[in-house]
N, C-alpha and C positions, 0 to 999 in steps of 0.2 A: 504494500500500500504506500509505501516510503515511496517509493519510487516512482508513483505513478502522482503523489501528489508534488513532488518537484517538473514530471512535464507538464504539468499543469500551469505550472509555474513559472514554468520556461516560456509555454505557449503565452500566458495571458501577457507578458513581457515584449512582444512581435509588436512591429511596428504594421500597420494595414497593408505598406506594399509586402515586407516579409512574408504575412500572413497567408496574402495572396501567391506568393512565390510558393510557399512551403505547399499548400493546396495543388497547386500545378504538379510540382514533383512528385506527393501523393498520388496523383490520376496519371500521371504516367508510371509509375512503380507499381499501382494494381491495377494500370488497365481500367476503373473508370472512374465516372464522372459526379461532383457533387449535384448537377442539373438532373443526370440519369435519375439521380437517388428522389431526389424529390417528385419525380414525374410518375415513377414507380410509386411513391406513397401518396400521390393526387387521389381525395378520394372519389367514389362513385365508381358504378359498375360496367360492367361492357353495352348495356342499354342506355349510359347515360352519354357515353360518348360516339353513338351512332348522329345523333342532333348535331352535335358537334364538326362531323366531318363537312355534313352540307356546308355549314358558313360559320367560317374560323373565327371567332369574335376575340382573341388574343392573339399579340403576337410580339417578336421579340425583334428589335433594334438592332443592327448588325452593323458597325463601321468596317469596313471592308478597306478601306483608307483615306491616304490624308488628302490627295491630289494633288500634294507638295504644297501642300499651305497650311502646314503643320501648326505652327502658333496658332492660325485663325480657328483648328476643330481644333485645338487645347483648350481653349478660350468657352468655346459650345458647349466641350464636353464636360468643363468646372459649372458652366451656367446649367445644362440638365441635369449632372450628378449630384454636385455639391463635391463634387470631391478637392482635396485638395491640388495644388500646382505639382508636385510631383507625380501624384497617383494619376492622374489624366494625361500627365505626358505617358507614363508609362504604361495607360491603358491604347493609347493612342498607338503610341511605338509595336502594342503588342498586335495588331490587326490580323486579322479579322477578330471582331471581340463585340460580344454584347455588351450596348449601353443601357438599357434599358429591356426585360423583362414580363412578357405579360400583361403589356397593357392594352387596351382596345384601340380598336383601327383609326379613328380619330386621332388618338394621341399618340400617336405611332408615325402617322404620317404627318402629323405636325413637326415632330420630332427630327422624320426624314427632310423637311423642307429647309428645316433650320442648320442641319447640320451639311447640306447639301451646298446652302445659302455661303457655309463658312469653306467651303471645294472641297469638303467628305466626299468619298462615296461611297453608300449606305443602302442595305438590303436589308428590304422587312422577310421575315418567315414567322 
Protein backbone atom coordinates (compact mmCIF):
# COMPACT_ATOMS: atom_id res chain seq x y z
CA UNK A 1 0.00 0.00 0.00
CA UNK A 2 3.38 2.08 0.71
CA UNK A 3 3.97 2.10 -2.48
CA UNK A 4 1.00 2.69 -4.27
CA UNK A 5 0.26 5.80 -2.00
CA UNK A 6 3.73 7.58 -3.14
CA UNK A 7 2.42 7.05 -7.19
CA UNK A 8 -0.19 8.74 -6.04
CA UNK A 9 1.93 11.15 -5.03
CA UNK A 10 4.19 11.25 -7.67
CA UNK A 11 1.06 11.52 -10.17
CA UNK A 12 -0.85 14.23 -8.37
CA UNK A 13 2.72 16.31 -8.60
CA UNK A 14 2.56 16.27 -12.80
CA UNK A 15 2.33 19.23 -14.32
CA UNK A 16 -1.08 19.04 -17.11
CA UNK A 17 1.39 18.94 -20.16
CA UNK A 18 3.38 15.99 -18.12
CA UNK A 19 0.07 14.52 -17.30
CA UNK A 20 -0.83 14.51 -20.74
CA UNK A 21 2.48 13.09 -21.88
CA UNK A 22 2.42 10.29 -19.24
CA UNK A 23 -1.20 9.35 -20.74
CA UNK A 24 0.07 9.01 -24.20
CA UNK A 25 2.90 6.62 -23.21
CA UNK A 26 0.40 4.75 -21.28
CA UNK A 27 -1.88 4.17 -24.69
CA UNK A 28 0.84 3.34 -26.46
CA UNK A 29 2.45 0.77 -23.92
CA UNK A 30 -1.12 -1.00 -23.72
CA UNK A 31 -2.31 -0.48 -26.86
CA UNK A 32 -5.39 1.71 -25.85
CA UNK A 33 -7.05 4.58 -25.49
CA UNK A 34 -8.57 6.64 -22.42
CA UNK A 35 -11.47 7.81 -25.21
CA UNK A 36 -11.95 3.89 -26.09
CA UNK A 37 -12.45 3.43 -22.22
CA UNK A 38 -15.04 5.98 -21.96
CA UNK A 39 -17.11 5.19 -25.20
CA UNK A 40 -17.01 1.51 -23.80
CA UNK A 41 -18.66 2.74 -20.48
CA UNK A 42 -21.38 5.24 -22.47
CA UNK A 43 -24.37 4.08 -21.07
CA UNK A 44 -27.51 2.64 -22.86
CA UNK A 45 -28.07 -0.26 -24.89
CA UNK A 46 -27.64 -1.41 -28.56
CA UNK A 47 -31.52 0.00 -29.03
CA UNK A 48 -30.57 3.05 -27.89
CA UNK A 49 -27.83 3.63 -30.33
CA UNK A 50 -29.70 2.55 -33.58
CA UNK A 51 -31.41 6.42 -33.35
CA UNK A 52 -28.23 7.53 -33.04
CA UNK A 53 -26.70 6.36 -36.31
CA UNK A 54 -29.60 8.04 -38.51
CA UNK A 55 -28.38 11.76 -37.38
CA UNK A 56 -25.17 12.10 -35.38
CA UNK A 57 -26.14 14.88 -33.00
CA UNK A 58 -22.28 14.87 -31.40
CA UNK A 59 -19.37 15.28 -32.59
CA UNK A 60 -15.67 16.00 -31.97
CA UNK A 61 -13.38 18.97 -33.10
CA UNK A 62 -10.35 17.72 -34.81
CA UNK A 63 -7.34 20.25 -35.69
CA UNK A 64 -5.61 18.59 -38.29
CA UNK A 65 -3.23 21.71 -38.52
CA UNK A 66 -1.90 24.97 -38.37
CA UNK A 67 -1.75 26.04 -42.10
CA UNK A 68 1.59 27.77 -40.96
CA UNK A 69 -0.06 30.36 -38.99
CA UNK A 70 0.68 28.69 -35.83
CA UNK A 71 0.48 31.63 -33.38
CA UNK A 72 -2.83 32.65 -34.80
CA UNK A 73 -4.69 28.64 -34.00
CA UNK A 74 -2.54 29.01 -30.52
CA UNK A 75 -4.32 32.11 -30.00
CA UNK A 76 -8.11 30.17 -31.00
CA UNK A 77 -7.01 27.29 -29.32
CA UNK A 78 -6.31 29.21 -25.60
CA UNK A 79 -9.77 31.29 -26.46
CA UNK A 80 -11.92 27.71 -27.00
CA UNK A 81 -9.85 25.60 -24.30
CA UNK A 82 -8.96 27.98 -21.66
CA UNK A 83 -5.87 26.22 -21.72
CA UNK A 84 -2.89 27.76 -20.94
CA UNK A 85 0.05 29.35 -23.53
CA UNK A 86 2.09 26.22 -23.27
CA UNK A 87 -0.41 23.54 -23.28
CA UNK A 88 -2.04 24.89 -26.65
CA UNK A 89 1.18 25.33 -28.28
CA UNK A 90 1.61 21.85 -27.43
CA UNK A 91 -1.79 20.75 -28.29
CA UNK A 92 -1.39 22.50 -31.49
CA UNK A 93 2.39 21.19 -32.32
CA UNK A 94 0.67 17.67 -31.50
CA UNK A 95 -1.96 17.47 -34.62
CA UNK A 96 -4.15 15.98 -35.45
CA UNK A 97 -5.70 16.31 -31.86
CA UNK A 98 -9.03 16.90 -30.59
CA UNK A 99 -10.02 20.26 -29.21
CA UNK A 100 -13.06 19.98 -28.30
CA UNK A 101 -15.39 16.70 -27.56
CA UNK A 102 -18.83 16.00 -27.99
CA UNK A 103 -20.40 18.69 -28.47
CA UNK A 104 -23.53 19.37 -30.91
CA UNK A 105 -23.35 20.22 -34.54
CA UNK A 106 -23.85 23.81 -33.98
CA UNK A 107 -21.16 24.28 -31.63
CA UNK A 108 -18.92 22.24 -33.52
CA UNK A 109 -19.14 24.19 -36.47
CA UNK A 110 -18.87 27.25 -34.93
CA UNK A 111 -15.89 26.14 -33.42
CA UNK A 112 -14.62 24.97 -37.18
CA UNK A 113 -15.26 28.48 -38.57
CA UNK A 114 -13.32 30.06 -35.92
CA UNK A 115 -10.41 28.08 -36.00
CA UNK A 116 -10.45 27.83 -39.68
CA UNK A 117 -10.81 31.88 -39.50
CA UNK A 118 -7.26 31.79 -37.50
CA UNK A 119 -5.67 29.16 -41.08
CA UNK A 120 -6.58 25.77 -38.92
CA UNK A 121 -7.46 23.04 -40.79
CA UNK A 122 -10.09 21.28 -38.95
CA UNK A 123 -12.21 18.20 -39.35
CA UNK A 124 -15.43 17.44 -37.51
CA UNK A 125 -16.32 13.50 -36.80
Amino acid sequence: MADLAKIVEDLSALTVLEAAELSKLLEEKWGVSAAAAVAVAAPGGAGAAAPAAEEKDEFDVILTGDGGNKINVIKEVRAITGLGLGEAKALVESAPKAIKEGVNKAEAEELKKKLEGAGATVELK
